[in-house]
Every structure is written in C-alpha cells, then in structure tokens.
N, CA and C atoms as an extended XYZ file, in Angstrom:
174
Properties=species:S:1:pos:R:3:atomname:S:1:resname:S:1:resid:I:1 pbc="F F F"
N         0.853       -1.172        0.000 N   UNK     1
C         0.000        0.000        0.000 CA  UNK     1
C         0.900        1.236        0.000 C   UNK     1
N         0.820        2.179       -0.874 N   UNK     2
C         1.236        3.335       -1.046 CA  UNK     2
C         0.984        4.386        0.017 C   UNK     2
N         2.141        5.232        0.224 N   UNK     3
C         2.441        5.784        1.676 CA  UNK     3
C         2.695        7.305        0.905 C   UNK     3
N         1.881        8.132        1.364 N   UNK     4
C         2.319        9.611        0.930 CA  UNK     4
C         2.280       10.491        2.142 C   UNK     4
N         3.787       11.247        1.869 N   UNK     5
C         3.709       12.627        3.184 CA  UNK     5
C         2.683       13.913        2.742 C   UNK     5
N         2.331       13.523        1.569 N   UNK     6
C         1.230       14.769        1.173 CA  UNK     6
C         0.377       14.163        0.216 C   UNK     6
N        -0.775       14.151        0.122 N   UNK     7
C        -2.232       13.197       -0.610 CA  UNK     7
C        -2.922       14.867       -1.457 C   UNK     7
N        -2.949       14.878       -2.752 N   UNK     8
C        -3.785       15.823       -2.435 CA  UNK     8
C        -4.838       15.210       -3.713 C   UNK     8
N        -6.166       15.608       -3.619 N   UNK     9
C        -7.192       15.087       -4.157 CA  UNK     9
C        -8.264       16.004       -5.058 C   UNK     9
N        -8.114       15.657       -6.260 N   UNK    10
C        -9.011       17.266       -6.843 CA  UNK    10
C       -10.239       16.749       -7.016 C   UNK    10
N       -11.008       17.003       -6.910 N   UNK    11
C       -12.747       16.668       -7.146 CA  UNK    11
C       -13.167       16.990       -8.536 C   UNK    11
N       -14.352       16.229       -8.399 N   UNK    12
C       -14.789       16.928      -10.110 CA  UNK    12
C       -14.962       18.277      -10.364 C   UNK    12
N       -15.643       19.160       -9.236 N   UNK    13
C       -15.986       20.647       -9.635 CA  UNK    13
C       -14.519       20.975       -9.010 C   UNK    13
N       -13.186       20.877       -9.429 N   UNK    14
C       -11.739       21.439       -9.089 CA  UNK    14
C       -11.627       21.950       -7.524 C   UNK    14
N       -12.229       21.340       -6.535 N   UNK    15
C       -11.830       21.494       -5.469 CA  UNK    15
C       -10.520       20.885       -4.863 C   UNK    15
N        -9.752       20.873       -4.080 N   UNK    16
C        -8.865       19.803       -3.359 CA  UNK    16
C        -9.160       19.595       -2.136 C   UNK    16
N        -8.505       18.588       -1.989 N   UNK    17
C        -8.606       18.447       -0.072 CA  UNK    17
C        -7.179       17.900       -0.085 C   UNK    17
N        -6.777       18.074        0.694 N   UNK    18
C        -5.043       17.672        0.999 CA  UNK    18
C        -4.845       16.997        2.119 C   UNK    18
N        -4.205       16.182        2.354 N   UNK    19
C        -3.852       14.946        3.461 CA  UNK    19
C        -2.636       15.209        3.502 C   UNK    19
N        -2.245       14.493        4.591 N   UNK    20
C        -0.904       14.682        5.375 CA  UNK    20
C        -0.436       13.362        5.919 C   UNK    20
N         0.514       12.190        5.421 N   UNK    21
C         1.149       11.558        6.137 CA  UNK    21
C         0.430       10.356        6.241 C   UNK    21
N         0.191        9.640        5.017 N   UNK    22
C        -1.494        9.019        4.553 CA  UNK    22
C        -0.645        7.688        4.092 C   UNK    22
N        -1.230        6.760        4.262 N   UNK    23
C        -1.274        5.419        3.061 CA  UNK    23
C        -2.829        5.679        2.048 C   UNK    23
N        -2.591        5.088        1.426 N   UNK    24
C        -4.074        4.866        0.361 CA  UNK    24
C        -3.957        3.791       -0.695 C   UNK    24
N        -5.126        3.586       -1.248 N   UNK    25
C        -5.182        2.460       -2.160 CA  UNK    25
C        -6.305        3.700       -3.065 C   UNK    25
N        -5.932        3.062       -4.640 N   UNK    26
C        -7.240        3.514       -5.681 CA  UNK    26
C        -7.901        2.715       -5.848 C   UNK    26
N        -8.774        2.628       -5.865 N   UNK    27
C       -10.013        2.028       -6.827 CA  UNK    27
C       -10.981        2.711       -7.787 C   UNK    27
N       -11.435        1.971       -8.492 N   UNK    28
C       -12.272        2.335       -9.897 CA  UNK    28
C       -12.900        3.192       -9.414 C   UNK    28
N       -13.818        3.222       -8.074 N   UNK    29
C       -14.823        4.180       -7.360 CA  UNK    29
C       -14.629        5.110       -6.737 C   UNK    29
N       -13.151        5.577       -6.692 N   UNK    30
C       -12.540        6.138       -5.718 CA  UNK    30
C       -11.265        5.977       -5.324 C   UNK    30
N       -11.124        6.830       -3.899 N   UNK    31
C        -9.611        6.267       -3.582 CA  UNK    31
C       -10.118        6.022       -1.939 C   UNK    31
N        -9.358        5.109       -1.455 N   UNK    32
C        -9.635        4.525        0.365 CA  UNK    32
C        -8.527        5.478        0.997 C   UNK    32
N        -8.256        6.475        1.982 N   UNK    33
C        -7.187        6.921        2.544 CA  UNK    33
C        -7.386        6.393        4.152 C   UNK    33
N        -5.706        5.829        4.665 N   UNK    34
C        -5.697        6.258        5.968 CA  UNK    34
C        -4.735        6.724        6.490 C   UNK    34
N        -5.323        7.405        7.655 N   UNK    35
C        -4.402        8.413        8.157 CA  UNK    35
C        -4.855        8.004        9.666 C   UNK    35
N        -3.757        9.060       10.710 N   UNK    36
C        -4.272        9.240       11.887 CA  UNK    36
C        -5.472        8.927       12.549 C   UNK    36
N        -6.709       10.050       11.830 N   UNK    37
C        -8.015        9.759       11.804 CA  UNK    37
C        -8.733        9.057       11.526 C   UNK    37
N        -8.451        7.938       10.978 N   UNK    38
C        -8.922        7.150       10.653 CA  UNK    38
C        -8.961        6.347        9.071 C   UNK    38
N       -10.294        6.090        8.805 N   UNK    39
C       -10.233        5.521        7.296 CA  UNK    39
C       -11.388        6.179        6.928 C   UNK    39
N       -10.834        6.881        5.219 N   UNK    40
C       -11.954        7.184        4.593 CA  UNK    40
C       -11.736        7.209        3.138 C   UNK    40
N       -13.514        7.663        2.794 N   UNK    41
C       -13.358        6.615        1.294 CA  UNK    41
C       -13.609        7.960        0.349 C   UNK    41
N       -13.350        8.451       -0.513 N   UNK    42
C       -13.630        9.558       -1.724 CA  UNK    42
C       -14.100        8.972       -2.812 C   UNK    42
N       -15.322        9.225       -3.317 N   UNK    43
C       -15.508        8.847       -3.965 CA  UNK    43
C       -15.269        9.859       -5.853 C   UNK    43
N       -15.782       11.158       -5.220 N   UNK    44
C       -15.523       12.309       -6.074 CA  UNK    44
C       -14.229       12.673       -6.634 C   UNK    44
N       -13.593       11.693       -7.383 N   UNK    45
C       -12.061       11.507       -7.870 CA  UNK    45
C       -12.017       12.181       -9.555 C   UNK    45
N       -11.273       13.161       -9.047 N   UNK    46
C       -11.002       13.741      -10.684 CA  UNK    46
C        -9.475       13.199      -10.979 C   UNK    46
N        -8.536       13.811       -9.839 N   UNK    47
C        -7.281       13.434      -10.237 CA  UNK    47
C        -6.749       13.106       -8.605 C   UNK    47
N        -5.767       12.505       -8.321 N   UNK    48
C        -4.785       12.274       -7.160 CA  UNK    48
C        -3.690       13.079       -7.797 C   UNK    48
N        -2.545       13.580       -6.385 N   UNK    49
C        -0.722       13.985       -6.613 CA  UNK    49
C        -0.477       13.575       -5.127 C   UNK    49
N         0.315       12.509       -5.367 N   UNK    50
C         1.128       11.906       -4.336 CA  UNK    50
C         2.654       12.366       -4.163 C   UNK    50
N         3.002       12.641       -2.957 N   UNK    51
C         4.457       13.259       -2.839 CA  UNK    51
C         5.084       12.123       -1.958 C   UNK    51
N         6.188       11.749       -1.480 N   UNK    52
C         7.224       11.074       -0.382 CA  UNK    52
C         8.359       11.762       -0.461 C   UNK    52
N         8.689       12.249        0.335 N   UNK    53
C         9.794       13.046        0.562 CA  UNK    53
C        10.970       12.378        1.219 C   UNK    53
N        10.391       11.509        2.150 N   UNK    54
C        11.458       10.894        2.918 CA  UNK    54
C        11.530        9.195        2.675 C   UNK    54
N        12.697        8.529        2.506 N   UNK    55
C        12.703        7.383        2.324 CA  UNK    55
C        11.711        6.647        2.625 C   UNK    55
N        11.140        5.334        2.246 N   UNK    56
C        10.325        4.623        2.641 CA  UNK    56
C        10.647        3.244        3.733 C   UNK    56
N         9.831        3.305        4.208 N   UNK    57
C        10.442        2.039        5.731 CA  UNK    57
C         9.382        0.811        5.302 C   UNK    57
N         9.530        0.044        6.008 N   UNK    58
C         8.837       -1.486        6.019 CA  UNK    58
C         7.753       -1.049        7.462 C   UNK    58
C-alpha cells in the first residue's frame, strides 16, 4: 500500500482536499485513505498527486 507525506485530491468541480502523512489504495470508485483519523473513502475523484519526501520504511 502506497504511503504519501502529502495526498492531495481534486474533485470533479476542481476542489482539493489535501492529506498529510497518509497510506491509500485507488479504486475504480474512488480512492480509500488512511491516516491518523482514521479511514476514509472519496468517492468524487477527478485526479490524485502523491508526494514522499522521505525514504520509505517497512
């Protein structure tokens, strides 16, 4: 599962919402993110930009 220090998510009407420090998975319907807060699901997927800045760990 893919690990990003910054998630950001554009919606269909060009909104974003931006995450911080996230794993996620895509799917056809969406994308699943978790974070801190928990787990949640987007369904309103125009585009994803995933960043990692810092090496990746196991």
């Amino acid at each position: 599962m893919p690990h990003a220090d910054t998630l950001t998510v554009v919606h269909h009407d060009d909104t974003r919402t931006r995450f911080k420090d996230v794993r996620y998975q895509l799917h056809r319907d969406g994308i699943r993110i978790w974070s801190d807060d928990g787990e949640q699901v987007v369904t309103d997927v125009l585009m994803t930009q995933a960043y990692r800045q810092r090496p990746a760990t196991t």
